[in-house]
N, C-alpha and C positions, 0 to 999 in steps of 0.2 A: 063892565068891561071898558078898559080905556080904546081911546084911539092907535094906538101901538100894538095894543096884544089884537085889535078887529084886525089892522092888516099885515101882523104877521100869521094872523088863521086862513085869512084870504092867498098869502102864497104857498100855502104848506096843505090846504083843502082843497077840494073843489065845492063849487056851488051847488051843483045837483046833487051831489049828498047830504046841503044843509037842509034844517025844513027850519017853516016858519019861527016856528017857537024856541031856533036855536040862538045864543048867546050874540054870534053875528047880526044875524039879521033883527032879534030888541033892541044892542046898537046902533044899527043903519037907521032903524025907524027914529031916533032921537038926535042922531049925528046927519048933519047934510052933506058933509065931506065924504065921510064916509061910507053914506049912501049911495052919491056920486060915484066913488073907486068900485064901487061894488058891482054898481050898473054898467063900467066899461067893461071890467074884469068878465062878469056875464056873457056881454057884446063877443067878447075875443073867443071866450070856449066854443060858443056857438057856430063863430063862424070856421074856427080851426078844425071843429065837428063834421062842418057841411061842406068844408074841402075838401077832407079828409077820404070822405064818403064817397064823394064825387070823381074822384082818382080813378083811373082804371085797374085793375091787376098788373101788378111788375112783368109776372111769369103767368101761363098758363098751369092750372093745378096739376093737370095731366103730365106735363111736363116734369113738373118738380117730382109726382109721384114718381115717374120711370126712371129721372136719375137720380132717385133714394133708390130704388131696383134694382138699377146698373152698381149703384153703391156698395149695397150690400151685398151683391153677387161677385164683385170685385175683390170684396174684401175677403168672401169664404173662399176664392179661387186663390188666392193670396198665403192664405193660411194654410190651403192644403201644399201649395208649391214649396213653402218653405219648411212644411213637415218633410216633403218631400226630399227636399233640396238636405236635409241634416239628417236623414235616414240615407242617402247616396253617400253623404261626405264621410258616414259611420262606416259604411262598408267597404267603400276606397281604404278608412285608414287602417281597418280590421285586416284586409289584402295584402297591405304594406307591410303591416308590423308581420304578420303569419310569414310573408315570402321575403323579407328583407332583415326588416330590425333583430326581428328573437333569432335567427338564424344566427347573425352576426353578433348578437350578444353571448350566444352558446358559442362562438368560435372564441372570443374574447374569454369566456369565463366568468362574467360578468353575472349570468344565470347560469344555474347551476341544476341537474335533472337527477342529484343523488336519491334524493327523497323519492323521487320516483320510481328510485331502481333503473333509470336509464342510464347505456352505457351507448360512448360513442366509437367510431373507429374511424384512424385517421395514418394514412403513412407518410415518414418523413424523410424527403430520400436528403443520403448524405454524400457530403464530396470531401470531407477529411477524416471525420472520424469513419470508424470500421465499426461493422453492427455489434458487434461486441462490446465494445467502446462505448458507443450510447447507451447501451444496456446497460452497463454498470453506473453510467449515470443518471438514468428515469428510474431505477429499481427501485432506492427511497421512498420515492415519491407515488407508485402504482401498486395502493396496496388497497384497495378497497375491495368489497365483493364483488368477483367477477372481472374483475381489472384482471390484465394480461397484456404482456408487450411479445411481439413472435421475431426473430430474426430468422432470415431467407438465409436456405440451405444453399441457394444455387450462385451465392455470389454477388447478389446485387448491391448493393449501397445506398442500402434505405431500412428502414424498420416499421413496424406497424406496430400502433399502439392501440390498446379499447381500453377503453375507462368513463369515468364520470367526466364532463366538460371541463374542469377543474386540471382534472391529472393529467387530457390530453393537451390542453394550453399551458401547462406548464414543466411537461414532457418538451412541445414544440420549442416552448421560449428557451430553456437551458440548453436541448442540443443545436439549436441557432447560436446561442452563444458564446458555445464551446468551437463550433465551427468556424466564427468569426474572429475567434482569440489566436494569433499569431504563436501564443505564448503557447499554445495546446500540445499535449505531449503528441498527437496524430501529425504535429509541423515540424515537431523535433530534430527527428531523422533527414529529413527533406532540408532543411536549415542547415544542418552540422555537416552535408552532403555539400550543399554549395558554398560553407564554408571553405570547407577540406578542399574543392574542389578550384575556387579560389587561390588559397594560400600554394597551392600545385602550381597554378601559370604564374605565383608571382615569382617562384621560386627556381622556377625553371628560367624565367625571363632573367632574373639577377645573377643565373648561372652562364648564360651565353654571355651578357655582358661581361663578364669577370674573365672567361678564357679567354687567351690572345691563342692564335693561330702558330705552332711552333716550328722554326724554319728547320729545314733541311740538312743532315750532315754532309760536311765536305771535308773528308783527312784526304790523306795521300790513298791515289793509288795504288796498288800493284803490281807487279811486273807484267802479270798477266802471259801474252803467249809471245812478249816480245823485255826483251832485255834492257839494262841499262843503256841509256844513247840510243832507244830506238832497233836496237838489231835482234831480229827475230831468233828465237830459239831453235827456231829449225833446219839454222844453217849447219852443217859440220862444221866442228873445232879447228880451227885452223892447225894448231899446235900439237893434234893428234893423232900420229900417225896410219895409217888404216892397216888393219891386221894384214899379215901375207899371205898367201894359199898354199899350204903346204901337198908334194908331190906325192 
């Protein structure tokens, strides 16, 4: 063994592992350098040993035991809170979706309960069209099993539809926008009225401007109960002599 490979055994070994008869220490015995390194090297373990030993405890063992305790006691109270904690957030959203979302999504149409054989029933009150009128317009559309639309005998202005979520959202959407179309024959009448009614005051207003006020006749006179020159008719004739009285 050369002197290179003795002390690179010396920093990668320990001492008290070698024994006599190991390759290091045949070397030491023939090398005094390396003898030398060997007996400091020795020197150091020994005392790094007897410090080492001689240290008190950092922590009390009792100590370190009960907060490995509090540890792991932490840790299953942990685990059970957050089972906890995503079984409460599952039932909140379970609550949400049952009383809000699928509600709204069967208003929407969006789901749909034919399969089921669910029918829904919804009234649509109206302010143009006449239930008649709607009817002929959801009729197309409300044909499935059990589908039925009812018009009120007593006059109201609204309709009731039952059908699958499908036929009642799209019952709703066309008589909304039949109801919203100006153009709808239910505005027709109503339109041509205030047309007509319109073209009346303009027409009347064009006709007062147009006549002038027509002035008064003035001819002559009559003689009436007095004569030419003024002299009343009720005079006797001058010129005539008054009958005699015969005896």
């Amino acid at each position: 063994m050369t002197c290179e490979e003795c002390l690179s055994a010396l920093e990668t070994e320990s001492l008290r592992e070698m024994t006599a008869d190991s390759a290091v220490m045949q070397h030491c015995a023939t090398c005094p350098d390396c003898a030398r390194v060997t007996t400091m090297v020795r020197d150091r373990e020994y005392e790094t040993a007897t410090i080492l030993n001689s240290l008190p405890p950092m922590s009390n063992p009792l100590m370190v035991a009960e907060t490995a305790g509090l540890t792991a006691h932490r840790r299953r109270v942990g685990r059970f809170v957050v089972m906890g904690s995503a079984i409460a957030g599952a039932f909140i959203i379970w609550i949400v979706s049952a009383t809000m979302i699928i509600p709204a999504l069967y208003r929407t149409g969006v789901i749909t309960n034919a399969a089921a054989g669910g029918l829904r029933t919804e009234t649509v009150q109206l302010s143009c069209l006449s239930p008649q009128q709607a009817a002929d317009i959801i009729n197309p559309y409300v044909k499935s099993h059990g589908s039925v639309y009812y018009i009120p005998s007593s006059g109201i202005s609204a309709i009731t539809v039952r059908g699958t979520a499908e036929e009642v959202a799209k019952s709703r959407t066309l008589i909304n926008r039949f109801e919203r179309d100006p153009s709808a024959a239910c505005r027709l009448a109503e339109t041509s009225l205030r047309k007509s009614l319109e073209g009346m005051d303009r027409a009347m207003q064009e006709a007062t401007r147009d006549i002038a006020p027509a002035p008064s006749p003035r001819g002559p006179k009559g003689p009436g109960l007095l004569g030419q020159g003024g002299a009343s008719l009720l005079n006797a004739d001058k010129a005539t002599t008054p009958p005699t009285k015969k005896e």
